[in-house]
Structures are given as structure tokens and as C-alpha cells.
N, C-alpha and C positions, 0 to 999 in steps of 0.2 A: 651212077644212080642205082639206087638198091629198087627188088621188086616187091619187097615186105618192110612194113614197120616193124615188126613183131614176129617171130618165130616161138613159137608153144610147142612145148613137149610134157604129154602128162597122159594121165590114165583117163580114160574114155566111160565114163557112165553115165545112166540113164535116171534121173534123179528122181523119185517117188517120194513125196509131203503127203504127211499126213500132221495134223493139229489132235495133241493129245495132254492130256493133263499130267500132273507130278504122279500121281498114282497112279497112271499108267505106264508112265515111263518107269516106277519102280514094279512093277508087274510083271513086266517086261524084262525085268532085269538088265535094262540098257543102261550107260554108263553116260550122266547127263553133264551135256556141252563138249562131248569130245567124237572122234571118228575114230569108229573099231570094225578092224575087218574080221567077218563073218564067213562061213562056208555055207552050199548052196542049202545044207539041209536046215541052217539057221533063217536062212534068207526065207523060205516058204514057211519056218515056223511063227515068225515075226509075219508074215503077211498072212495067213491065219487069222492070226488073231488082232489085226488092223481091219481085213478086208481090203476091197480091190477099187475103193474110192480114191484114187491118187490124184495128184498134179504129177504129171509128167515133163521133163523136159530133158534135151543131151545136157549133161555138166563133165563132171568132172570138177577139182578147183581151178587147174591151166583152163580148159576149156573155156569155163565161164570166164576165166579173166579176157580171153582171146575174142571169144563173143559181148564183150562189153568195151577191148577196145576197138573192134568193126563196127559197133552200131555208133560210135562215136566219130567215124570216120577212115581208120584207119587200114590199112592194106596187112593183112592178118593172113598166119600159115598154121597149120595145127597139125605136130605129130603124134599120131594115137593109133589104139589096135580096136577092133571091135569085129564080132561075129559074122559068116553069112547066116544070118537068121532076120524074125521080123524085125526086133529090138535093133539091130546092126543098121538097118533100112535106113528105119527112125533117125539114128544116130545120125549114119551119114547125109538123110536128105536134110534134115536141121540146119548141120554146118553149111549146107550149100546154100538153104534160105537166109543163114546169117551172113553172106560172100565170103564164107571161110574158107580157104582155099586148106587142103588137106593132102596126108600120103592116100587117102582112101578110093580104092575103084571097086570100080564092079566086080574084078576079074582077081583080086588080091587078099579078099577075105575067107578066112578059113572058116569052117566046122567046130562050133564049140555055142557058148552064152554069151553074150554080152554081157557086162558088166551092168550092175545096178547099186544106187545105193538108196536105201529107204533113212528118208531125212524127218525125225519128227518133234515137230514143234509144239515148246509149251507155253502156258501162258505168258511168261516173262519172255517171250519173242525168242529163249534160249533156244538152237538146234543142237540135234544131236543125233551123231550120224553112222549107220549099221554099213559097213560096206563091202559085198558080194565082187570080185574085180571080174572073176567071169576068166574069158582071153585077155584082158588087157592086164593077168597076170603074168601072161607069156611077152608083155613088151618089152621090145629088144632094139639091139642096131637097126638091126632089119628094116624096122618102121622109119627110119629118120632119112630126111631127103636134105643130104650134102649142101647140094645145090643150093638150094630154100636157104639153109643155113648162114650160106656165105652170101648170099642178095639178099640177106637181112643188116638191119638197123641195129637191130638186137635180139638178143635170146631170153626166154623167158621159161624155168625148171621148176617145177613143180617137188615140194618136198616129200610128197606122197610117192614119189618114183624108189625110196628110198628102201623101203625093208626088203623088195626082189632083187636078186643079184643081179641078173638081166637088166632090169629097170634102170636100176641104179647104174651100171655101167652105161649102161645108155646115154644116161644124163650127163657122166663126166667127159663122157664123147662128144658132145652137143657145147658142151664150154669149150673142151679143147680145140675142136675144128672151129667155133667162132673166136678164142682167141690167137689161131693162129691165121684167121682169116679179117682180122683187125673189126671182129662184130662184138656188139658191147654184150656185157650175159649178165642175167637177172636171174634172181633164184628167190623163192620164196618157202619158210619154214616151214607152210601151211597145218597144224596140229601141234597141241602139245605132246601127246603120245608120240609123234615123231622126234622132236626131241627127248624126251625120257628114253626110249627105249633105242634110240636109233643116233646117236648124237654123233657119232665116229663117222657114220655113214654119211651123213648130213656132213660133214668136215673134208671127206673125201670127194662131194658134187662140190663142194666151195672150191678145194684147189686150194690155190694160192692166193687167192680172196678173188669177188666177183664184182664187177661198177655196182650194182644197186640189189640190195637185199629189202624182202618185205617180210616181218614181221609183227605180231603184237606182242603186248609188252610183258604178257604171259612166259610168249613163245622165247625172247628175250632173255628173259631172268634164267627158265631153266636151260637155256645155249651156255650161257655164263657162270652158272653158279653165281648170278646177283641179285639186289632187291633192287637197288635206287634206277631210278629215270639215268639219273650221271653215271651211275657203273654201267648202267646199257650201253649207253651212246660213246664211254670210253672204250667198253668191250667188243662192242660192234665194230668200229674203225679199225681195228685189225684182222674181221673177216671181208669188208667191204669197203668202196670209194666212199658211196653215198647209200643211205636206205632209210626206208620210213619203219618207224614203229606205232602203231595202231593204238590207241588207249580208249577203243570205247565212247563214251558220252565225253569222257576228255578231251577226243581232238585226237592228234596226233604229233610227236616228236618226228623232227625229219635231221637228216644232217646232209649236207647239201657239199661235201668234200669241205670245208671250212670251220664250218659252225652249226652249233643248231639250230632249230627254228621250231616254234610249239604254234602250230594252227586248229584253230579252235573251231566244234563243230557247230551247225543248228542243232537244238537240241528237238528232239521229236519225239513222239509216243509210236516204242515200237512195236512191229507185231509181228517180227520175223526174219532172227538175225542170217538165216543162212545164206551163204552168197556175197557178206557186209566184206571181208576180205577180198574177194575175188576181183569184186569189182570194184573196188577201191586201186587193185595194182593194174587192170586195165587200163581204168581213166588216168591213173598216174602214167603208166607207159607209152598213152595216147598223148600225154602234157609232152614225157619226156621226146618222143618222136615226132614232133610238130612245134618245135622250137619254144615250148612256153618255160619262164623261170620256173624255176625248181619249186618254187613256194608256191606258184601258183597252181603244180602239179599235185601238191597237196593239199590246195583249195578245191579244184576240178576230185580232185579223190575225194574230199570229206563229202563233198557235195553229191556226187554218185550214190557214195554208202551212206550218207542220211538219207537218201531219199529210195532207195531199196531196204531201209529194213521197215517203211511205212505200210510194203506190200509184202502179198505174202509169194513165196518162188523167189529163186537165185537170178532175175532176169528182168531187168525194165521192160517197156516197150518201147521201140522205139522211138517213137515219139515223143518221151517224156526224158531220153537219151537225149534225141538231138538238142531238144529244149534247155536243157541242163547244159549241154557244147556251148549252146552258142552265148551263153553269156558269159563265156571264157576267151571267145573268140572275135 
């Protein structure tokens, strides 16, 4: 018997929303719908001139996926770096109110920033995301707990680990010891800019392909060099068992090791897409490690992520979590 559904490994931030119009995100000179990392002195010149109204929450993308399959029920491990400072506190008391279990103590955190990223939302619910990584530039081997790894169900890699060399080694660390520890690995594209710019690297955390990939169908086309739904789901299958691809108001395409399968979402008025991925591979992770069919793991997904981009923050309550479970269960 394993002592984790899910093992998370990804970058650790502290997530700051702010609600701004198109003309401010051109003002800004921020680059809308996509995640670009920034250095510290961008990071205070952007919050400048936002101000210091935020929603705060710990994210990161693993994170939130890891905190949205715990409030769903499941036994969840998170490996991540973050500072001794206030923000590092933040971070780490978060995940313990989420019963995220973690590498993080008291006595293991270094001297530096925590990571933040400033998330801002416009009116077409589009995010787009500025991101400072702080320390959880310097994550490494170091952070990853063997153990956790192998008394997991599965692994679940974050594509953002992807442009540090650190990081990235990290991550192909994290597949390796779970596939030689017979643990299943999940990897997710999460960015187009990570594919554009980082596609090798992203090929290198894959291996020799990984059970279940999450992407959208963005992220997709540019992995591939394709346009059609069909050249996805053919070109996919040779980095992966099974994986779902995202299509927005569309639903989602899944391919389930055999075939595919197109599940279709409620459709809602949104008002804030940040987090719509995260916690879509969560509640899929939570399907996959609690016995539900695979189709139904992308029903429990759609159902998540329609019903997070209705609020604004990367983060249900739980309550509106459990409510969502259990008509699955």
C-alpha cells in the first residue's frame, strides 16, 4: 500500500491577482495569456504600478494541481523550495492547512525570496502571468524526497521546472526513480512559451514517454508541429500512454491507451481563467488514483475547471470541492 496518491514536483509561488483591463496589460507591456519570467527589479516595477491590492494564495501550477487533488480527497506530497522569510511561512503554513504533506521544515529553508508570480486578469477571464521564481530558481535534487517518490501511486512534473538546469534535472530524476520504482509519472506541458522555447527540454523530462500527459491544445500543436485535433492525439501517443488535451469551451479530447474520447463541458460565463489547467489535472489525477474510468476522470476534470474559472483565484473552497467529488462518487 502506497502512502501518497500523488507526488508533485514544481516551483513554489506565491500567487498575487490583480483584475486589469487590455490597456493596462498593454501599458504594462505584459505579453497577454502567456507566463514570462521576470527578474526582481521587474517584479517591484509591475507592483508599482498595480499597487498592493492582491489576492494572495501559495500556487505555483504543480502546486495547485496537488492542492486541488487533496481537497478532493486525496493523500498528496509536494516537492518545492521556498525562502526563510515571511512569504516562505505563508507558503509552507498554506500547504499544511491544505494536508499537503511536503520536503518543507522549519530548519531546511535557506536565505533568499520566495518566489511570486503576479497573475493579471482581464476581462475576457484571460490570465497572464509575470513570474519572479525568487529560490525556487535554485530547485534541485536536493528538494526531492526518494522515499515519498516510491510510496506514491504516481508522479506528477510540472513543465515550468523546465528552462533551469537544476530544475529540470530534477524532474527527470523524479521519473527516473518512479519508473524504476514501478510509480506511474504524469507530466504536464503547462505554457506555450515552454514549448516554444524549451521543446528539447520538455523531451528530455518525457524520457521515453510518460502514462499520462496534460496538455491544451495550444500546448499540443506547438509540441508537434500540428494543427488538427487528429495530428495531436496521433502525435501525442508517442510521447505518452494516455493524456488529456484541454480545448477551452470545447471540452476536452482524452485518449485513454486505446481510443479517443471528446467530453464536453458546461458551458459558463467566465471570469477567470487562471488555475482552469491546474486544477483540471488534479481532479483528473484524484479520478485516476481512486479507481474512476478514465472518461469519467475527464468528466470530474471538466467539472473542476468549469466551475473555477466562474470565481476569481487558482483555488475552490473546499466546499464547493467536495460538492463537485461527490457527485462522482
Amino acid at each position: 500500500m502506497t502512502d501518497y496518491h500523488v507526488y508533485g514536483a514544481g516551483n513554489a509561488l506565491v500567487d498575487m491577482e490583480f483584475e486589469v483591463s487590455d490597456e493596462k496589460l498593454t501599458e504594462l507591456g505584459v505579453d497577454k495569456g502567456l507566463m514570462t519570467l521576470i527578474d526582481e527589479d521587474r517584479h517591484h516595477e509591475l507592483l508599482s504600478k498595480l499597487g498592493d491590492q492582491a489576492k494572495q494564495s501559495s500556487g505555483g501550477s504543480a502546486a495547485n494541481t496537488i492542492i486541488g487533488c487533496a481537497q478532493l480527497g486525496a493523500n498528496t506530497f509536494y516537492s518545492c523550495k521556498v525562502a526563510d522569510d515571511p512569504t516562505g511561512d505563508f507558503y509552507m503554513q498554506d500547504l499544511d492547512d491544505c494536508k499537503v504533506a511536503s520536503n518543507l521544515t522549519a530548519d531546511n529553508r535557506e536565505a533568499g525570496t520566495t518566489g511570486k508570480c503576479i497573475v493579471l486578469i482581464t476581462p475576457d477571464a484571460e490570465r497572464s502571468m509575470n513570474s519572479h521564481l525568487g529560490i525556487t530558481q535554485q530547485y534541485s535534487k536536493a528538494e526531492l524526497d526518494l522515499d515519498a517518490i516510491k510510496q506514491s501511486q504516481y508522479v506528477y512534473i510540472e513543465g515550468y521546472l523546465v528552462p533551469e538546469e537544476n530544475a529540470r534535472a530534477a524532474a527527470i530524476s523524479v521519473r527516473e526513480v518512479a519508473e524504476a520504482s514501478g510509480v506511474k509519472t504524469s507530466l504536464t506541458l503547462s505554457d506555450g512559451n515552454m514549448v516554444t522555447y524549451f521543446k528539447d527540454g520538455l523531451l528530455d523530462m518525457i524520457g521515453g514517454g510518460v502514462d499520462m500527459l496534460f496538455c491544451n491544445i495550444d500546448e499540443a500543436r506547438g509540441m508537434l508541429d500540428a494543427h488538427s485535433i487528429e495530428d495531436c492525439v496521433a502525435g501525442l501517443q508517442k510521447l505518452s500512454k494516455q493524456f488529456a488535451i484541454t480545448r477551452g469551451a470545447d471540452g476536452a479530447t482524452l485518449w485513454d491507451g486505446e481510443k479517443a474520447i471528446d467530453i464536453t463541458t458546461q458551458q459558463v460565463t467566465p471570469l477567470d481563467s487562471n488555475g482552469a489547467g491546474d486544477i483540471y489535472a488534479g481532479a483528473f489525477m484524484y479520478g485516476l488514483t481512486h479507481g474512476m474510468p478514465f472518461e469519467q476522470c475527464g468528466e470530474i476534470a471538466n467539472a473542476c475547471a468549469a466551475e473555477l474559472i466562474t470565481h476569481f483565484g487558482a483555488r475552490l473552497p473546499n466546499d464547493v470541492m467536495k460538492s463537485i467529488g461527490s457527485k462522482f462518487t
